[in-house]
C-alpha positions as CSV (number, residue, x, y, z in Angstrom):
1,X,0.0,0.0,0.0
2,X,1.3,3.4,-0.9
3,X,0.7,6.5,1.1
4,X,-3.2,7.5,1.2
5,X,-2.7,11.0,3.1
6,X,-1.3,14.0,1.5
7,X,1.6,14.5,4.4
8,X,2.5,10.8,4.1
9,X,2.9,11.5,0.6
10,X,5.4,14.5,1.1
11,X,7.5,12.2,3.5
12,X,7.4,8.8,1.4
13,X,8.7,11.1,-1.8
14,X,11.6,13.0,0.5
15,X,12.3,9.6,1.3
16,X,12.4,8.2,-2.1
17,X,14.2,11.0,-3.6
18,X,15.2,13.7,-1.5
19,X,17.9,15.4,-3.4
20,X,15.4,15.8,-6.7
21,X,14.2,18.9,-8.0
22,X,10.8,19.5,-7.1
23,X,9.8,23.2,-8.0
24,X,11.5,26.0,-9.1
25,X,10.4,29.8,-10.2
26,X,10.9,32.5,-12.4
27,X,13.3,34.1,-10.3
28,X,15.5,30.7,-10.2
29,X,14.7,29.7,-6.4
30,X,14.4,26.1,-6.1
31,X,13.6,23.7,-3.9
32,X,14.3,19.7,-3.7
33,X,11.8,17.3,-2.6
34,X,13.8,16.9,1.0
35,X,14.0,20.6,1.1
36,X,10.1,21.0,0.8
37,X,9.3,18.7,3.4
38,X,11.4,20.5,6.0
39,X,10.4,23.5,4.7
40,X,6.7,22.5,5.2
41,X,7.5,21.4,8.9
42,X,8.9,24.7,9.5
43,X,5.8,26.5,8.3
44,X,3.6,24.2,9.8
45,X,5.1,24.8,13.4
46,X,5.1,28.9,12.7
47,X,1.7,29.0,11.3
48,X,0.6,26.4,14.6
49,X,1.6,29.3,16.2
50,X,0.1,32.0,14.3
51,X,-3.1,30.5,14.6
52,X,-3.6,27.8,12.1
53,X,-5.7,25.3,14.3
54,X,-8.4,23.0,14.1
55,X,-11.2,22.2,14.7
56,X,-12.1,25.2,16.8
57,X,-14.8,27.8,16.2
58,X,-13.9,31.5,15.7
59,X,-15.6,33.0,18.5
60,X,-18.1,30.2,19.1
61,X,-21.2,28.9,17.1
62,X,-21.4,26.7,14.2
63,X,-18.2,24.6,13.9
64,X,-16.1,25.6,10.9
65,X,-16.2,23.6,7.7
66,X,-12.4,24.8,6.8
67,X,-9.6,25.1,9.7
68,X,-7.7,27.6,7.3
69,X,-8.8,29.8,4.2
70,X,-5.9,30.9,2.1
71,X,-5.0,33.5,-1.3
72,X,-2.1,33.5,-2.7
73,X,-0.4,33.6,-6.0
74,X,1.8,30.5,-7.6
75,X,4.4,30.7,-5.4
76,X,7.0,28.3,-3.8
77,X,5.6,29.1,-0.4
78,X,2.0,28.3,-1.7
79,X,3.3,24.9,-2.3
80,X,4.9,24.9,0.7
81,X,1.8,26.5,2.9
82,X,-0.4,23.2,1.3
83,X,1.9,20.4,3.1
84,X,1.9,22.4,6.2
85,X,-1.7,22.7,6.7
86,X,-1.7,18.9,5.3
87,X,1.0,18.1,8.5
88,X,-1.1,19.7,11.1
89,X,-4.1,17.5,9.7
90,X,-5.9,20.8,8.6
91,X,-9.3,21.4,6.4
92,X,-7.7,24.2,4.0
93,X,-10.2,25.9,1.6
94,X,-7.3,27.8,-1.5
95,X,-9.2,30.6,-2.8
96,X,-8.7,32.1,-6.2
97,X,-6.6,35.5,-6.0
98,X,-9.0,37.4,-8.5
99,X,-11.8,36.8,-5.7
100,X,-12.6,40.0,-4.2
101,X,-14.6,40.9,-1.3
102,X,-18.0,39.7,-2.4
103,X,-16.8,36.4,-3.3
104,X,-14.1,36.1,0.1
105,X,-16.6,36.9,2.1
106,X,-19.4,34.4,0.7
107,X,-16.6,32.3,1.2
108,X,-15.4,33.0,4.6
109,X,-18.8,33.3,5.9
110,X,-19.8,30.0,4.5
111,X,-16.1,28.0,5.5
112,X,-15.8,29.9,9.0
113,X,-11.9,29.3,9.3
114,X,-9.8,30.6,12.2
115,X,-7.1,31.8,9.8
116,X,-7.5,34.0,6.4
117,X,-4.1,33.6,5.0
118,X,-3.6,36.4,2.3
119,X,-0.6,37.7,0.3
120,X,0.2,41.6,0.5
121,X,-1.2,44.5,-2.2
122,X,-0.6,42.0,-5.0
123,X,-1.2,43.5,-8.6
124,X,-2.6,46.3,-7.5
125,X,-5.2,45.0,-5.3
126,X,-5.2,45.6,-1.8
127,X,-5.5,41.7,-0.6
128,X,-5.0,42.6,3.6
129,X,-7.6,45.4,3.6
130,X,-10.2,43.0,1.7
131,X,-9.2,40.6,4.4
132,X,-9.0,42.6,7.9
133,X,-12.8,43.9,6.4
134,X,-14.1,40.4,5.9
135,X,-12.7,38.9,9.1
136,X,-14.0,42.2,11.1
137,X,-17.4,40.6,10.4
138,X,-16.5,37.1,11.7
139,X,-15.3,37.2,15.6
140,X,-12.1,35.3,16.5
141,X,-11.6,34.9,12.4
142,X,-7.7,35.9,12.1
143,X,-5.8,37.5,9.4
144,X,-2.1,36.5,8.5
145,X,-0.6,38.1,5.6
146,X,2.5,36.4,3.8
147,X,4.9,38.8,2.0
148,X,7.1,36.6,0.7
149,X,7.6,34.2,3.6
150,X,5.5,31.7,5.7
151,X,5.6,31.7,9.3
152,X,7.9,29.4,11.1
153,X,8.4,27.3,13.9
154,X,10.4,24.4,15.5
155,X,9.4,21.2,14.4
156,X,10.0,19.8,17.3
157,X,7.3,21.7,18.4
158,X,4.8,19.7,16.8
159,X,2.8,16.8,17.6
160,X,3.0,13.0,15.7
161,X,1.2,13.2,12.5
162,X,-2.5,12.0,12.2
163,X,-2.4,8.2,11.4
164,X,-3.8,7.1,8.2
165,X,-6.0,4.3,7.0
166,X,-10.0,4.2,7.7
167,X,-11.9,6.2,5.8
168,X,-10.6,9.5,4.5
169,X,-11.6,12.5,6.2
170,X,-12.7,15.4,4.2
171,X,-9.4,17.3,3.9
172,X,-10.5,20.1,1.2
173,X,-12.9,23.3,0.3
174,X,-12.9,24.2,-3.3
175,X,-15.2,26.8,-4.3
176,X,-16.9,26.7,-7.7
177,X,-16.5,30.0,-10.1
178,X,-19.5,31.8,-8.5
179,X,-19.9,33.6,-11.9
180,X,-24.0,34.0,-12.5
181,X,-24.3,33.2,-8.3
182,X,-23.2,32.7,-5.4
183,X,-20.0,30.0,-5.4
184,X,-20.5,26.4,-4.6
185,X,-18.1,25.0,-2.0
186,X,-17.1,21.5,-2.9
187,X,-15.6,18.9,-0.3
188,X,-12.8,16.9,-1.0
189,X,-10.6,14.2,0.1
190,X,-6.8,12.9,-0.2
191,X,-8.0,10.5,-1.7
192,X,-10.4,11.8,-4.3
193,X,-7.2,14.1,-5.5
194,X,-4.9,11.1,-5.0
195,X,-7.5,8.9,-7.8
196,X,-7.3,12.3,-10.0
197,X,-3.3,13.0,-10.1
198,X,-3.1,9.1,-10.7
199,X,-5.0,8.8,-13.5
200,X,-3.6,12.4,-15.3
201,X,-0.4,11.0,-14.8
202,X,-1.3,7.4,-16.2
203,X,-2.3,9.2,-19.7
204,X,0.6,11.7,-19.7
205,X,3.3,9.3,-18.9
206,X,4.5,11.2,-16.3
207,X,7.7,10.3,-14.7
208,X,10.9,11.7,-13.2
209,X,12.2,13.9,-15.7
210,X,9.8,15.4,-17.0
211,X,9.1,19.7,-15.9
212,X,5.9,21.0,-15.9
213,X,4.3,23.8,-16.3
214,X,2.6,24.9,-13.4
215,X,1.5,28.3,-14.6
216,X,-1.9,29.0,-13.4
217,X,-3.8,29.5,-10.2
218,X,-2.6,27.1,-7.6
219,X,-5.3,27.4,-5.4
220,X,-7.3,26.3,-8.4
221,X,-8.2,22.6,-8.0
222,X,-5.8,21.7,-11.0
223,X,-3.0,22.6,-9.4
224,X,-3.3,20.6,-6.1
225,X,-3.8,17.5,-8.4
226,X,-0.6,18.2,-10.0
227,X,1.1,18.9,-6.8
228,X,-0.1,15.5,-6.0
229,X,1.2,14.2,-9.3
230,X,4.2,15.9,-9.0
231,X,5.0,13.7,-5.6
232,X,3.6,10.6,-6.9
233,X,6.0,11.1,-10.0
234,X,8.9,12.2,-8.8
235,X,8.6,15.6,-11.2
236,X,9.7,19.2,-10.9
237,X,6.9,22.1,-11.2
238,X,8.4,25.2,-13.2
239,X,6.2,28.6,-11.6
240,X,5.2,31.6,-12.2
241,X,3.0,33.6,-10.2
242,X,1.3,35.3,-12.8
243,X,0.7,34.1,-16.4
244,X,2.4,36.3,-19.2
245,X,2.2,35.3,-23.1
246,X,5.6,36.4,-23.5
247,X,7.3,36.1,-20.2
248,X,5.6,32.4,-18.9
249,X,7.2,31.3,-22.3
250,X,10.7,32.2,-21.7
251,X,11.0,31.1,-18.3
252,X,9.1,27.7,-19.4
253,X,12.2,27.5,-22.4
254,X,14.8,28.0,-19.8
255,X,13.5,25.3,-17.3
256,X,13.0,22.9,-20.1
257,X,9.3,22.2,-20.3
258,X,7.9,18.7,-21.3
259,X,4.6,19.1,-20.1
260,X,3.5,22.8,-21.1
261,X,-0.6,23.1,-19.7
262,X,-2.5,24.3,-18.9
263,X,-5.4,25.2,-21.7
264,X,-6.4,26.7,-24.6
265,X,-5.2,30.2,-24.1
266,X,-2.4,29.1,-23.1
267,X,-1.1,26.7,-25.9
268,X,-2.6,30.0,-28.5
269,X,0.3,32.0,-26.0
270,X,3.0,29.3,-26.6
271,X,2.5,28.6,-30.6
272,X,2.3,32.6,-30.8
273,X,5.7,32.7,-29.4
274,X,7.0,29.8,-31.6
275,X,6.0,31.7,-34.1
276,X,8.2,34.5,-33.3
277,X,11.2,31.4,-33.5
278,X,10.6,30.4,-36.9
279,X,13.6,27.7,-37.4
280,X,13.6,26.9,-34.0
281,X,11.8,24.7,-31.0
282,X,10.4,26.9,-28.5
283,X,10.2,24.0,-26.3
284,X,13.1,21.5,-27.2
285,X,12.2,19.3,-24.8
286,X,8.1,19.2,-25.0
287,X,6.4,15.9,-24.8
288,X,2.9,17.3,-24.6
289,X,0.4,19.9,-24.0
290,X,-2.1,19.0,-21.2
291,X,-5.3,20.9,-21.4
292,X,-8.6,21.3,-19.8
293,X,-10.3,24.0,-18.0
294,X,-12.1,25.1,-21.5
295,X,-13.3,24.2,-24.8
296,X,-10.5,23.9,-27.4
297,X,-11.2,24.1,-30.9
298,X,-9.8,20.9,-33.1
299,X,-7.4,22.7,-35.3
300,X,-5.4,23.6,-32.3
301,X,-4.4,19.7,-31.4
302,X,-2.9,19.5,-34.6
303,X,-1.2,23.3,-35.0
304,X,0.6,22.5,-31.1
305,X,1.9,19.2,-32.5
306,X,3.0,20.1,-36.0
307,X,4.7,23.9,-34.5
308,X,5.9,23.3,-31.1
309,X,6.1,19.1,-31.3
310,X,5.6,16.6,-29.0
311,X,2.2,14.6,-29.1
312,X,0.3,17.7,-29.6
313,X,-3.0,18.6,-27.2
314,X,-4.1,15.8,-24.6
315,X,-7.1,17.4,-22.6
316,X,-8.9,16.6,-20.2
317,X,-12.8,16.9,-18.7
318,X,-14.2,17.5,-15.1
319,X,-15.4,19.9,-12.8
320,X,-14.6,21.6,-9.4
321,X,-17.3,18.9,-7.8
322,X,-15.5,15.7,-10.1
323,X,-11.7,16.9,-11.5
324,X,-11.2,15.1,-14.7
325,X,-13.3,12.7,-15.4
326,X,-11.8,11.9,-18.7
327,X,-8.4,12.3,-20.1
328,X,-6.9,12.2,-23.5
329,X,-3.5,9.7,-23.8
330,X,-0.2,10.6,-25.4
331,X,-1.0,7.1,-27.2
332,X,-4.4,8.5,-28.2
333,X,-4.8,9.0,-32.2
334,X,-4.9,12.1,-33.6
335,X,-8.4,12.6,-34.1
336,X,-9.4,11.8,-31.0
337,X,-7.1,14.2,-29.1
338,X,-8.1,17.0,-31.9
339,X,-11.9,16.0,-31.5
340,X,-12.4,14.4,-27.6
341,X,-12.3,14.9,-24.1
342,X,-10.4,11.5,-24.1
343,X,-11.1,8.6,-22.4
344,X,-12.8,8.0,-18.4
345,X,-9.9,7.9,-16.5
346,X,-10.0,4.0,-13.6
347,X,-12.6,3.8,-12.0
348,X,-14.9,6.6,-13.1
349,X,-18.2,5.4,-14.3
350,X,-19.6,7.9,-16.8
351,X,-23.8,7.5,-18.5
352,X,-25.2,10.0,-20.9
353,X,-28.7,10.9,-20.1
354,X,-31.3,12.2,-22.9
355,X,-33.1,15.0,-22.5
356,X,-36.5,12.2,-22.0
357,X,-34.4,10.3,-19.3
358,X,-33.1,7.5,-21.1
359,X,-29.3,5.9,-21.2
360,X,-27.9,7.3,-24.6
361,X,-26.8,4.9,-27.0
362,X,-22.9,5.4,-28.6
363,X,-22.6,8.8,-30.3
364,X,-26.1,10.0,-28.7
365,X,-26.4,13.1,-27.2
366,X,-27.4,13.8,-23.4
367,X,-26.2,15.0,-20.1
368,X,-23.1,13.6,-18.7
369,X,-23.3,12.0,-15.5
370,X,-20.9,10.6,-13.4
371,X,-19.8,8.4,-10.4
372,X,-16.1,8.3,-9.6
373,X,-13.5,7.8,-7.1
374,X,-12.7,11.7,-7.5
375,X,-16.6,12.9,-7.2
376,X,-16.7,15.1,-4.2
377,X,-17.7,14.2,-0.8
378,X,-21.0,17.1,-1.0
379,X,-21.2,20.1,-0.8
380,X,-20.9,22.8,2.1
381,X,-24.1,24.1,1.9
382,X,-25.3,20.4,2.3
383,X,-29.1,21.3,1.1
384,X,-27.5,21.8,-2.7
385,X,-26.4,18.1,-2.4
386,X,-30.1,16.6,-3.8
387,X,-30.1,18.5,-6.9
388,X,-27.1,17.4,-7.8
389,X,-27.5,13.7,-8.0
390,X,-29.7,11.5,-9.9
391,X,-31.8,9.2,-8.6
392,X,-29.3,6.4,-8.9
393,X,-26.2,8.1,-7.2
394,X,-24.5,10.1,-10.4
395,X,-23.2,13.2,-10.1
396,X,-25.3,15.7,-12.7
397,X,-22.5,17.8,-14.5
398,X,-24.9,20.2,-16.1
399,X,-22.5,18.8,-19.5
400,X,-23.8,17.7,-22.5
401,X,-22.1,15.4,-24.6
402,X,-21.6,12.0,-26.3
403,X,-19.2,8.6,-25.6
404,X,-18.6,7.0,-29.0
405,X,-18.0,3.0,-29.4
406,X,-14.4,3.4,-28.3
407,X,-15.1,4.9,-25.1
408,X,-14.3,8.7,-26.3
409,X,-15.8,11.5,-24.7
410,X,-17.1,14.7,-26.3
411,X,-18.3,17.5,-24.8
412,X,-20.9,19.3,-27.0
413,X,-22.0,22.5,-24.5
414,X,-23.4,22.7,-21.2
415,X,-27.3,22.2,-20.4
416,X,-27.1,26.0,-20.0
417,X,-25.4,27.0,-23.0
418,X,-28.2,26.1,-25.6
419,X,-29.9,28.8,-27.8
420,X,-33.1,28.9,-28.0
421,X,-34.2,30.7,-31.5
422,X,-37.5,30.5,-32.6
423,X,-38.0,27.2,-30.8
424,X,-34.7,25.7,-32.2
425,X,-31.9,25.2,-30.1
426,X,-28.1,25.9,-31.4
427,X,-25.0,24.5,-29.3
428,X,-22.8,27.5,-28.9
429,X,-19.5,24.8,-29.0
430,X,-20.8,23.4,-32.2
431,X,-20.8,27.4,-34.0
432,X,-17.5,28.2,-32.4
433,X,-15.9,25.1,-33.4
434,X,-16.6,26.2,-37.1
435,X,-15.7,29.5,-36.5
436,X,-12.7,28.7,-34.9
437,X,-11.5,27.1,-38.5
438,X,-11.7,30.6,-40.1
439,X,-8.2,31.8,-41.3
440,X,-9.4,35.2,-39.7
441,X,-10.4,34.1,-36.5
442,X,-8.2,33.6,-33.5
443,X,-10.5,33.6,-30.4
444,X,-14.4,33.3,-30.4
445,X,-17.4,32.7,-28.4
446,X,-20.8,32.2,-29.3
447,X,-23.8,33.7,-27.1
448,X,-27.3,33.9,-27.1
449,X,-29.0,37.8,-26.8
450,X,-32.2,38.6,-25.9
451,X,-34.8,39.1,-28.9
452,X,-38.5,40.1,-28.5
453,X,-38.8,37.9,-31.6
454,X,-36.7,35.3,-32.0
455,X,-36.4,34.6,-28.1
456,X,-33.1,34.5,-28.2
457,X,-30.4,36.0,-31.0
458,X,-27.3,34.3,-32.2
459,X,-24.2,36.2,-31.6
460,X,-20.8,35.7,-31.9
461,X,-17.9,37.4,-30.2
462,X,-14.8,37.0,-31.7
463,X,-11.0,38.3,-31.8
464,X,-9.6,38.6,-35.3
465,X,-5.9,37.1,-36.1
466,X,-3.2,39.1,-36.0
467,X,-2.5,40.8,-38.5
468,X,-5.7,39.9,-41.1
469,X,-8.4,41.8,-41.5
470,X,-11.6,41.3,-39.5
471,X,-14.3,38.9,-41.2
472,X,-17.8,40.2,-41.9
473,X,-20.6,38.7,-40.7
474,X,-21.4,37.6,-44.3
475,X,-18.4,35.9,-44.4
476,X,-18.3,33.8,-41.4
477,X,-22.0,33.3,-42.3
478,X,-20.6,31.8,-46.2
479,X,-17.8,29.9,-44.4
480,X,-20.6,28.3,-42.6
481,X,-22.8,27.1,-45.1
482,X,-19.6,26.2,-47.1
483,X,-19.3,23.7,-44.2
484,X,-22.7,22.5,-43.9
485,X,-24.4,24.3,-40.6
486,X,-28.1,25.2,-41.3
487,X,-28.4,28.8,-41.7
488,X,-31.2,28.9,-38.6
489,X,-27.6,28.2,-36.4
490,X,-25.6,31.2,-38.2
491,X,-25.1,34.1,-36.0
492,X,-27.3,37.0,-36.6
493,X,-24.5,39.5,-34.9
494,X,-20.8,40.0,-34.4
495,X,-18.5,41.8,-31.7
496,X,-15.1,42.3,-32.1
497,X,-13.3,42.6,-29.0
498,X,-9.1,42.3,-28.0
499,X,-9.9,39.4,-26.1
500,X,-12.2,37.3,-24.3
501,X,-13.1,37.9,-20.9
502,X,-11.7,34.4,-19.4
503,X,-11.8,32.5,-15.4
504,X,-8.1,32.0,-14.7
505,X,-8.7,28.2,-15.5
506,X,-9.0,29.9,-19.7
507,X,-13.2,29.3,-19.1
508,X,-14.7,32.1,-21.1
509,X,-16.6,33.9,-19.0
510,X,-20.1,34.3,-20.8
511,X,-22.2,35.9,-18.6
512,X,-19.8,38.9,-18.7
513,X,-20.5,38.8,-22.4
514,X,-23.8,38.8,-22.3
515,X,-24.4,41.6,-19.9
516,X,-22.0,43.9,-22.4
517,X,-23.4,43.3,-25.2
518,X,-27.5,42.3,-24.0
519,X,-28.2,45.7,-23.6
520,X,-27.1,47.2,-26.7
């Protein structure tokens, strides 16, 4: 039996390999797998100190569903704060960093933790102001800020770690995007991460030399899965704290990358720097692109493979409530890591529901469900728990999609991202994935408008190549009855924007596109 606990984790890896790189950032600090657990005992002592504890109540009352709530960029001491908080046997709930006050405090109020661990003004926002306000409404709640260095303590200071084996406790609070309500807290365990990082690493063939690219939020549940994977492998994590097209890509070509994620705008940011290398590998050493997080659009598979090398895109599905669910291979054909979400990772069960209730049949379109080894233990608000199961135990992703003969998994658009026009209804994905083909076209999303009409109105919002000139909507509209999409699905209006308004995990954020553009 290998380790089944985060912290056991840390120590069975410092024992395997101690003197192996494990992370290292833009500025060149780096820290070996020994290093980081001595590192984390350290922290866990000072922040034991500082107030880190569990399971108390701030000030009495409800007990807390997270010991410890925590903001802070991609740094070393992010990974660092994580195995602490795992040593004292902590609940920790990562926030995202763009979260601001509304969204903290939802959070904090919901969570109750003792400690609010935030970084100073940090791009300038004002993160311990935001904090010291939101804790001011929560007695007991403490604020720590880290600039630059965690707390710490003497080891010796602290008591044996929590056994493992039985059943495993809920060790995690990951909060959903919160972008049309209020965010959804999901509960996780070790072991529902441990399941994910295993299986991501089983289809990227991750081992010991490979670097990755650990270039987007941290405290987004993607990158405690490949902190997990990282320890499970044996693998270094190359940071940085913010993601910069230009920047991200050099210090990614000076570590030596193999696995360069983490999504689609991020793969359009690496060939868009190969292509300023012309004769060249931007990435010597690439193996593949892992993706997830957002739709990609097929060409793109293909384009990463043939310009920066390496197997090309190998995405992944999931959720905040079920993190990838399937998984495209490195051994996968090309069409089906161009065209699919992959493959259900072991042990994840996945149905497709019709829209009448019935199983789907291969190819068949419906709503994904899903029970897995990775689906969380409920929510923290537990009456949302219900709703989100079937009656025969699956987890309702609000996905729609197909699973072909092979076992391939598409995702064609969420339940809630249908068009209703005159009665028919248009899959956004299905119109961007055309559009996306279009020479002129380097970004787009497709969104329905309000129409006293029509219901709804077709539009799409789209960022022109660099360089071309911007299409007409008469010629997007040809280019799609060239390729066969009935003209009831064209889009009736076009935006051109700089970019797309995107969640840090590359999501586009579509409710801020239709509130700009709704009332116009």
């Amino acid at each position: 039996m290998g380790p089944s606990r985060l912290w056991e984790l840390v120590e069975w890896r410092a024992a395997a390999t101690p003197d192996a790189e494990m992370a290292v950032d833009e500025r060149g600090r780096r820290l070996t797998f020994g290093e980081y657990r001595a590192a984390a005992e350290r922290a866990a002592a000072g922040l034991a100190a500082a107030g880190a504890r569990g399971p108390g109540t701030p000030g009495g009352g409800t007990p807390p569903i997270a010991d410890v709530s925590w903001q802070l960029p991609t740094w070393i001491e992010s990974l660092v704060l994580v195995a602490a908080l795992a040593r004292l046997g902590l609940v920790q709930n990562p926030i995202l960093p763009i979260y601001r006050e509304r969204e903290v405090g939802f959070i904090a109020g919901q969570a109750r933790p003792a400690l609010l661990i935030v970084p100073p003004e940090w791009r300038g926002f004002d993160h311990p102001a935001m904090a010291r306000r939101v804790a001011a409404r929560h007695p007991g709640m403490k604020v720590l800020v880290v600039d630059g260095a965690l707390p710490e303590g003497d080891p010796a200071s602290l008591p044996p770690p929590l056994p493992g084996g039985g059943a495993a406790p809920v060790r995690w609070l990951f909060y959903t995007s919160g972008t049309t309500a209020d965010p959804k807290g999901a509960r996780h365990t070790d072991a529902a991460i441990m399941a994910t990082a295993t299986g991501m690493s089983e289809r990227l063939a991750m081992g010991p030399g490979d670097r990755n690219a650990l270039v987007f939020p941290f405290t987004h549940i993607g990158g405690i899965v490949w902190l997990f994977a990282g320890l499970l492998g044996g693998f270094a994590h190359i940071l940085t704290e913010a993601f910069d097209p230009r920047g991200t890509a050099e210090v990614l070509r000076r570590e030596g990358v193999t696995t360069a994620g983490a999504g689609t705008p991020f793969h359009q940011a690496y060939l868009a720097a190969q292509r300023e290398r012309p004769g060249e590998r931007l990435f010597p050493r690439l193996r593949v692109c892992p993706g997830g997080g957002a739709p990609k659009p097929p060409r793109l598979h293909l384009e990463v493979k043939e310009e920066l090398g390496g197997a090309g895109v190998a995405s992944g599905w999931g959720l905040t409530e079920c993190p990838i669910l399937s998984m495209g291979s490195v051994h996968d054909p090309d069409w089906a890591l161009a065209g699919t979400e992959g493959r259900a990772l072991p042990g994840v069960d996945l149905r497709v529901v019709t829209s009448d209730g019935r199983l789907a049949g291969p190819g068949e379109e419906g709503e994904l469900r899903a029970m897995a080894p990775q689906l969380m233990a409920g929510y923290a608000d537990a009456a949302l728990d219900a709703a989100a199961f079937d009656a025969h135990g699956y987890f309702r992703t609000g996905d729609l999609g197909t699973i072909d003969e092979h076992g391939f998994v598409t995702v064609t658009g969420r339940l809630k991202d249908v068009i209703v026009r005159k009665g028919e209804n248009i899959s956004a994905p299905e119109v961007e994935n055309l559009l996306f083909e279009h020479p002129g076209v380097r970004d787009v999303a497709v969104i329905g408008l309000p129409d006293p009409v029509l219901g709804e109105r077709c539009c799409a919002v789209l960022v022109p190549e660099t360089g071309r000139e911007s299409p007409s909507l008469e010629e997007l509209s040809a280019w799609l009855r060239e390729r066969g999409l009935m003209v009831q699905k064209h889009p009736e209006r076009l935006e051109l924007v700089q970019e797309l308004p995107r969640s840090p995990a590359g999501k586009v954020l579509k409710s801020d596109l239709r509130s700009r553009f709704g009332a116009a």
